[in-house]
Structures are given as C-alpha cells and as structure tokens.
C-alpha positions as CSV (number, residue, x, y, z in Angstrom):
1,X,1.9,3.4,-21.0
2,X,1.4,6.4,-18.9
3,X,-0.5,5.5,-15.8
4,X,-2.0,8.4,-14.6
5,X,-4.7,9.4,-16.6
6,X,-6.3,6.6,-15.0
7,X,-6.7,8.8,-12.1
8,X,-8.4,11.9,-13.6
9,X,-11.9,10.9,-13.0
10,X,-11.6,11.0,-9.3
11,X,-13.0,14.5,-8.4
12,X,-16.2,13.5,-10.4
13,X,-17.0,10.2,-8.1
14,X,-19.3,10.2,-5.1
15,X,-16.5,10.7,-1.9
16,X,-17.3,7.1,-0.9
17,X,-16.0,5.5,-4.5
18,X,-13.0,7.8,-4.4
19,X,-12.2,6.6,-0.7
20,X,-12.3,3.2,-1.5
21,X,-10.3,3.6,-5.1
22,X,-7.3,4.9,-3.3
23,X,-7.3,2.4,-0.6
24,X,-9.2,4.4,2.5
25,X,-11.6,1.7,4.2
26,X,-14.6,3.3,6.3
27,X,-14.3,1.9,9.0
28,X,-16.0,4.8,11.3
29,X,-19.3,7.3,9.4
30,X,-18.6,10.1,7.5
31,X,-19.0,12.5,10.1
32,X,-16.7,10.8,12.4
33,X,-14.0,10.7,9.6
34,X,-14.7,14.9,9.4
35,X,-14.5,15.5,13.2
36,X,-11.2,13.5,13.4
37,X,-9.7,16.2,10.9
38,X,-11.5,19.3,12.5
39,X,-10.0,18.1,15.3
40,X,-6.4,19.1,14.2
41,X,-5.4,22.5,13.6
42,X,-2.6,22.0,11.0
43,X,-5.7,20.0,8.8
44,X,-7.9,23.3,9.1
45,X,-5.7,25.9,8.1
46,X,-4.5,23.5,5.0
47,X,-8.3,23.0,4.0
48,X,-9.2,26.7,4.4
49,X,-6.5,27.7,2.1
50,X,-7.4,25.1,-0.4
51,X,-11.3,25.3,-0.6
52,X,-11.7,29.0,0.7
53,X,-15.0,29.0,2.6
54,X,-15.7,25.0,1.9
55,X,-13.4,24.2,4.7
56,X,-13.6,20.4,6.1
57,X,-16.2,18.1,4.6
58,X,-16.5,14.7,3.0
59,X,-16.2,16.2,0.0
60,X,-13.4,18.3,0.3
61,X,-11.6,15.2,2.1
62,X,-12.1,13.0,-1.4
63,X,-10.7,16.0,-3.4
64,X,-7.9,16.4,-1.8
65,X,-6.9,12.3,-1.4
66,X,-7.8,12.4,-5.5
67,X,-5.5,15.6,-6.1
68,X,-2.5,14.5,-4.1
69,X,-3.0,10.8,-5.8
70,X,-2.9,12.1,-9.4
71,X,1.0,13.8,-8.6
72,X,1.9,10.6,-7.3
73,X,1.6,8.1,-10.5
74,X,3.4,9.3,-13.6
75,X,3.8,6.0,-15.4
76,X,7.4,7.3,-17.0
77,X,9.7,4.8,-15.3
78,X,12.5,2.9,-16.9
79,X,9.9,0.1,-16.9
80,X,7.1,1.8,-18.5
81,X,9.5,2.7,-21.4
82,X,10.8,-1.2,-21.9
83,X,7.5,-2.6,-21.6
84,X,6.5,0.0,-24.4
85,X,9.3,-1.4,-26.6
86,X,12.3,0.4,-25.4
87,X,14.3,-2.8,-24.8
88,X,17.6,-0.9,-23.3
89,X,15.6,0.9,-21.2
90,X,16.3,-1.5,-18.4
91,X,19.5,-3.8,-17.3
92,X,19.6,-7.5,-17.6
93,X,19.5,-7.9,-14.2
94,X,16.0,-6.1,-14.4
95,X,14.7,-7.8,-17.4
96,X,15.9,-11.2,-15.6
97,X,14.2,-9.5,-12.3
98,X,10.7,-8.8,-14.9
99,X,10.4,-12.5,-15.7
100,X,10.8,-13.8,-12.0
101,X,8.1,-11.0,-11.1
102,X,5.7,-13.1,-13.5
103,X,7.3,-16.5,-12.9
104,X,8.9,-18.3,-10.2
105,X,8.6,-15.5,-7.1
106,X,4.8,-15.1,-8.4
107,X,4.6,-11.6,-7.2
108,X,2.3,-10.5,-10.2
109,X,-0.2,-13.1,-9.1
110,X,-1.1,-9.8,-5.8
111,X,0.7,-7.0,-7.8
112,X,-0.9,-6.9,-10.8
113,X,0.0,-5.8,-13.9
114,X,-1.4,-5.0,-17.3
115,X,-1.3,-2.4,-19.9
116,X,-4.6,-1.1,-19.5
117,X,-4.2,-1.5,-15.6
118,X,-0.5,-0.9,-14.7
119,X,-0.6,-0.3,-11.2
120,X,1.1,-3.3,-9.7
121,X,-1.8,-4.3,-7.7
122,X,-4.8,-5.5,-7.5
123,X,-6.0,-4.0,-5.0
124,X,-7.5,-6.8,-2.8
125,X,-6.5,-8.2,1.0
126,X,-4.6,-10.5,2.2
127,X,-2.6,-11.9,5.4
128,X,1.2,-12.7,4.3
129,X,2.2,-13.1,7.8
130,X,3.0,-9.6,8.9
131,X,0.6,-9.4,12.2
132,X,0.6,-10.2,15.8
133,X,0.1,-13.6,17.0
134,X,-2.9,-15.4,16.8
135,X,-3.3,-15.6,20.3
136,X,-2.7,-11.5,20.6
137,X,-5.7,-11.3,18.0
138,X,-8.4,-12.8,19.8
139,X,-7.5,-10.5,22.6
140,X,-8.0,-7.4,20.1
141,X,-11.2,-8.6,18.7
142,X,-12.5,-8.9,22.3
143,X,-11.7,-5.1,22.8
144,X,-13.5,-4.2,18.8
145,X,-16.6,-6.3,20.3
146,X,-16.9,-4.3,23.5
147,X,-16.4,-1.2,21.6
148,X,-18.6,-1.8,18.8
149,X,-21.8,-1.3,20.6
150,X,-20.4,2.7,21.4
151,X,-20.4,5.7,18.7
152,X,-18.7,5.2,15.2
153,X,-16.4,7.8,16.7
154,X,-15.0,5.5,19.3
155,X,-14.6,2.6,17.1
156,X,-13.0,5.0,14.7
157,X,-10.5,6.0,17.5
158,X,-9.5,2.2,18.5
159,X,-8.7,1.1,15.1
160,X,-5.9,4.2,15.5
161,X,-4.5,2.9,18.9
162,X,-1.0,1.2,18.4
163,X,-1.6,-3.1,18.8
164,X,-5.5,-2.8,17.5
165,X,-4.3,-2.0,13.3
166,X,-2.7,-5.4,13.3
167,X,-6.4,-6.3,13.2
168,X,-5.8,-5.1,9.3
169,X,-9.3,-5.4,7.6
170,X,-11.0,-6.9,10.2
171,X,-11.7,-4.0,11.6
172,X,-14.0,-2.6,8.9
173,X,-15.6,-6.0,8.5
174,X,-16.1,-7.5,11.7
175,X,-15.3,-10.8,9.1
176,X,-12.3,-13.5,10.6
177,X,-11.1,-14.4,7.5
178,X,-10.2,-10.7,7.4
179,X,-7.5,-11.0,10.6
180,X,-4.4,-9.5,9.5
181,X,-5.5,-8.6,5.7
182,X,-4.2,-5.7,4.8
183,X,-4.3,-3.9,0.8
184,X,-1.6,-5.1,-1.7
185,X,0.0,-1.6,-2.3
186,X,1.2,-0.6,-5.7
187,X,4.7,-1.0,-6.4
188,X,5.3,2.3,-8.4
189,X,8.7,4.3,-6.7
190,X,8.5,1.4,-4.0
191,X,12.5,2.1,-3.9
192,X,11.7,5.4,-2.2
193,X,9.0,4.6,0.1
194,X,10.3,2.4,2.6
195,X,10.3,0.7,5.7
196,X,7.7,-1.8,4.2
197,X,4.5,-3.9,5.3
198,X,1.7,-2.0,7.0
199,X,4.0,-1.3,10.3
200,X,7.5,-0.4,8.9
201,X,9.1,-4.4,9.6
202,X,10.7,-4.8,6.7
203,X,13.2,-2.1,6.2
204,X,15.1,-2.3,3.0
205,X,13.5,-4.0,-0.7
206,X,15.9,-6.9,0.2
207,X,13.9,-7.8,3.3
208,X,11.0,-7.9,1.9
209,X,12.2,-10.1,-0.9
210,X,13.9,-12.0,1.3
211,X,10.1,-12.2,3.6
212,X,8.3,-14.1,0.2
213,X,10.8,-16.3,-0.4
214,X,10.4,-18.4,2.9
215,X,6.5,-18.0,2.4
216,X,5.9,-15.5,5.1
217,X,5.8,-16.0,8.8
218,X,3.0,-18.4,10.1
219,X,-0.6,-17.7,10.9
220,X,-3.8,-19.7,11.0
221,X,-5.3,-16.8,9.2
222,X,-2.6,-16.8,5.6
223,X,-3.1,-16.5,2.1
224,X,-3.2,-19.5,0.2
225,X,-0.7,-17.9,-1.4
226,X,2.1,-17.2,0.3
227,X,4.2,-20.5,0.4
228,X,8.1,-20.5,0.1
229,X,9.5,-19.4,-3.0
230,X,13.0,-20.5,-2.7
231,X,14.7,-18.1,-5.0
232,X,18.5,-18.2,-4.9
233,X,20.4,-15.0,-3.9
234,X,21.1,-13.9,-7.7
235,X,17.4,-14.3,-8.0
236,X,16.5,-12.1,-5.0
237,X,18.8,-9.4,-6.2
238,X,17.2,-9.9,-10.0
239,X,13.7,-9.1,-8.2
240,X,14.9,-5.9,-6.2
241,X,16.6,-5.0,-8.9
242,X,13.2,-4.8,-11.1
243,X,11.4,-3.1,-8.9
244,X,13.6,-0.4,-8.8
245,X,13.0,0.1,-12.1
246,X,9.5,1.1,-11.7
247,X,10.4,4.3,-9.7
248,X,9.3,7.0,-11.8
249,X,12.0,9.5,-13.4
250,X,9.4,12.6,-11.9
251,X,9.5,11.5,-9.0
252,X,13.0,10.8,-8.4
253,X,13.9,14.1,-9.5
254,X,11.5,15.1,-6.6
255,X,13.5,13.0,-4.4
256,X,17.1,14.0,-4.9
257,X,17.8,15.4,-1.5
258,X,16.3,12.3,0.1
259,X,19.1,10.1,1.4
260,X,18.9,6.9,-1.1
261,X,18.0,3.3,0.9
262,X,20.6,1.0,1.7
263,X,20.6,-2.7,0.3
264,X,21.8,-3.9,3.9
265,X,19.4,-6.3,4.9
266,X,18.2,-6.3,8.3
267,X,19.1,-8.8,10.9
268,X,17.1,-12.3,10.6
C-alpha cells in the first residue's frame, strides 16, 4: 500500500502539528526556532528562492519540513509489493526476516506496522541504552536547570551543544523518565541511511541488530522493553535482510552513486 499519501495533508496543519508529525520537538518558542535559521545564510537564500517575499517564518519552516517529507516515503519497496500479495517479491531470507520482525526479535512491538499505518514506527520515545552514563546525566540536567531560568533562545542553543542531546527528550520535558528517550524512527530505506541511533554508534544494520539482541546496554532509565533477544546469527542476518527490503525502488534509483553500506560489523 502506498505510504505517502498519508503525508499530503501537511501543508494544511497549524506549523506546530506538522512539527510534531515529522518528529521536530519544541523544545525552544517559535521565534527562537526562526532566529536560529535567519541566523545562517545558506537557510536565507534557500527560503527566499522558495517563498519569494515570505522568506523565514514558522510557517514557511513547517512547509518546507512537509514538502521535503512527502519525496521521502514512496511506499513502493519490495516489501510493500509482498505484503500486497506479490509473494516473490521478496527472498526467503526476507520473508523468514518478516516473521522475526513480528515474532521472536519483537521489533514491530516500537516499529510499527499496519496497512493503514505502514510507517514502521510508532512514533513514541524510548531509552534502549544508547546514552551517556547515568552518572554523566545528572551532571547535564544540572547545566538544563541553570539554564532554564534564561531566554528560550539559550536553552534552545544548549540542547545543540555536543554531550547535552544525550539528554534525548528530557530536554523538551524537563520529565526523568524522559533521560535518554529518543523517537523510534521509521524503518523505510533504513539500508541507505546509516550510521544508526541518534549519534551515529551503530554503523552498519548488523550492529544494530546485533545491539537488540543482547537487550541494549544498561541504564537505570531503559525501556521495559529492551531485554535480550538471543537470536542466532542466521536469524540476525534474516532480520537485516528484511529490512533491506523496505528501501524504496524511487529512492534507490536516487541513490545509485552513493557508495552501498558494508555488512562488516563494527568491533564489539
């Protein structure tokens, strides 16, 4: 089923609903968000040339996150096609792949997946692990707390500087059981859009595989989810195998030049 119709509603939604629908948390006002690209040259010459005499506002921001996110999901994988009927659409390994998705590695449980919502997530947070240690995040939320009492702008800035992200949703919500949370992504042409995890850790499909099997690293703050899988190898290659199938044929042709990912693992 073709997935991105689902999308062409966006440029009628108040900017703050299409924000949130393509993942962007306010964490700073709207005017701080607008200064932070007014700031940049490259981001004013782009909007003059797209919106003419509109140049850089809220507005024009949500537009052009809703107009790049409609050429991004075509829905006319090898998956959409097999899950439509087409059952040699996919290889064994990926139909075998499909059923551990669902089953035993439990990734649908985060990424989900239905016909009428086939985006491979649902769009919610959650800690798996990938963060700083606890000990580094009480540090962190000492420097939000100071900070909080200044200008949005300020606290918009922070939540950019290189340790503070780890804070994942926490830093919109000011909420602990927020530490580390960050968005379940979709999976759609995950194959081409790697390193992985919110800070590029996991650098091929097979490390991050490999990452929810053992149930993550530790935390106080981790989903009740994430507990060790222990697929076998065949099964790990199965899953990475699936998800390759959900790269879109649009998108790949878009991609031909791009040098394709390596199935090395990274060092453990």
């Amino acid at each position: 089923m073709p997935a991105r119709p689902q999308f062409l509603h966006f440029q009628k939604q108040q900017p703050e609903g299409v924000l949130r629908v393509v993942g962007y948390q306010l964490e700073a006002s709207y005017d701080s968000v607008v200064a932070r690209l007014v700031a940049i040259p490259q981001y004013r010459r782009a909007f003059r040339l797209a919106f003419k005499n509109e140049g850089i506002t809220i507005d024009t921001i949500a537009k052009a996150i809703a107009t790049y996110e409609r050429t991004q999901l075509f829905g006319n994988s090898p998956f959409d096609r097999f899950i439509t009927g087409n059952n040699n659409a996919i290889a064994e390994a990926q139909q075998r792949g499909w059923l551990l998705f669902k089953g035993k590695a439990r990734c649908i449980e985060c990424h989900t997946y239905t016909p009428a919502f086939p985006f491979f997530s649902n769009f919610k947070f959650h800690n798996t692990g990938i963060a700083i240690s606890d000990k580094n995040f009480e540090s962190l939320m000492n420097q939000v707390t100071e900070v909080q009492s200044s200008n949005d702008q300020a606290l918009s800035l922070l939540t950019h500087t290189e340790g503070v992200s780890e804070l994942g949703r926490y830093l919109s919500t000011q909420q602990r059981r927020d530490l580390g949370a960050f968005k379940t992504p979709t999976l759609r042409d995950i194959e081409l859009t790697g390193p992985y995890m919110h800070n590029g850790s996991q650098k091929t499909l097979l490390d991050v595989v490999k990452f929810y099997s053992r149930g993550g690293d530790p935390s106080s703050n981790l989903d009740e989810r994430m507990r060790p899988l222990n697929l076998t190898d065949q099964e790990i290659n199965d899953v990475v195998e699936f998800l390759r199938a959900l790269t879109s044929d649009d998108v790949l042709r878009e991609t031909q030049s791009a040098r394709p990912q390596t199935r090395t693992s990274s060092p453990q």
